[in-house]
C-alpha positions in Angstrom: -0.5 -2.1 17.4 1.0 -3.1 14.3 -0.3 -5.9 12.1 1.5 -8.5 10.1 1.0 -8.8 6.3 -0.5 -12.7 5.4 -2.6 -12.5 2.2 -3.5 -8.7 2.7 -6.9 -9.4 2.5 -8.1 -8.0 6.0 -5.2 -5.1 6.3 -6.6 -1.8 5.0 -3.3 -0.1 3.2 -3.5 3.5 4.5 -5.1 3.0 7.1 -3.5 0.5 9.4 0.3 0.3 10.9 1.9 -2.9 8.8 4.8 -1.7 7.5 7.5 0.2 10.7 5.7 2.7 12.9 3.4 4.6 10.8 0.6 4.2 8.6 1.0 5.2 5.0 -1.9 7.4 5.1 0.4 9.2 7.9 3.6 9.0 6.0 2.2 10.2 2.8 -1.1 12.1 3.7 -0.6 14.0 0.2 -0.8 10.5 -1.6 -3.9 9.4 0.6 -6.1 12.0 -0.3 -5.7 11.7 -3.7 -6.3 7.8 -3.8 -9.7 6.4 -5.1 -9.1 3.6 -2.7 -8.6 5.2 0.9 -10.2 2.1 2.6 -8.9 -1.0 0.9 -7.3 -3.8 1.8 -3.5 -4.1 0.9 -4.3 -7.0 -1.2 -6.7 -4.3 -3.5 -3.4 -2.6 -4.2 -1.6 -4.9 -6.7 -2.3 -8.1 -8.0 -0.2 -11.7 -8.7 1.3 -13.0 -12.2 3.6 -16.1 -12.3 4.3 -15.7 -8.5 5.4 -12.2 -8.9 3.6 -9.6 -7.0 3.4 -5.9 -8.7 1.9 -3.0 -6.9 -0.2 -0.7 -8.2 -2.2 2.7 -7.3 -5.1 4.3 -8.6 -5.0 8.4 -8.1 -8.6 10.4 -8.3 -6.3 13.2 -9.9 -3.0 13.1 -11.8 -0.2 13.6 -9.6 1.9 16.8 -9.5 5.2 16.5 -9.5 5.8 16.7 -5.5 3.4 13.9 -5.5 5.4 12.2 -8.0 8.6 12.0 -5.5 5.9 10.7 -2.7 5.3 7.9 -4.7 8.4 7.5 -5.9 9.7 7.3 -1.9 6.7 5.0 -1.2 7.7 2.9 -4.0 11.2 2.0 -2.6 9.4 1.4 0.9 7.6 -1.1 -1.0 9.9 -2.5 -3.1 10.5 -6.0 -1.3 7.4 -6.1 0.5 4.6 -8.7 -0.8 1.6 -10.2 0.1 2.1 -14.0 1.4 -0.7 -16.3 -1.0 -1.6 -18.8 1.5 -1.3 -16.7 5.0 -4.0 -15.1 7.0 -3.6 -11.6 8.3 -3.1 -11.1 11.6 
């Protein structure tokens, strides 16, 4: 079952299918274990300024450079994809 992204509140990032077929912690498993967040919420992952949502990620270790292309990749996937303010989870 895939869910679909409201606030992002209730939608653990890695964990759950929101975004296509996979889960991110299955698309970039590399990336997952080296997060200090494995089981938050998408919403935990970026934060609001004038209506403009900007991801961010914190890593237990600084990333190597295969890594770095991981993000990189997980960044474009990401790239148009935001939170709704006012919508629930679901």
């Amino acid at each position: 079952m895939c869910n679909v992204l409201g606030s992002g509140n209730l939608i653990r990032f890695w964990q759950e299918r929101w975004l296509g077929h996979e889960s991110f912690m299955n698309l970039f498993p590399q990336l997952y274990a080296k997060s200090l967040q494995p089981d938050a919420p998408i919403a935990a992952f970026g934060s609001w300024s004038d209506d403009i949502w900007t991801w961010s990620f914190d890593w237990a270790v600084e990333l190597a450079r295969d890594d770095m292309d991981a993000a990189t990749e997980m960044s474009i996937l990401l790239a148009d994809i935001r939170p709704k303010k006012e919508c629930l989870d679901h």
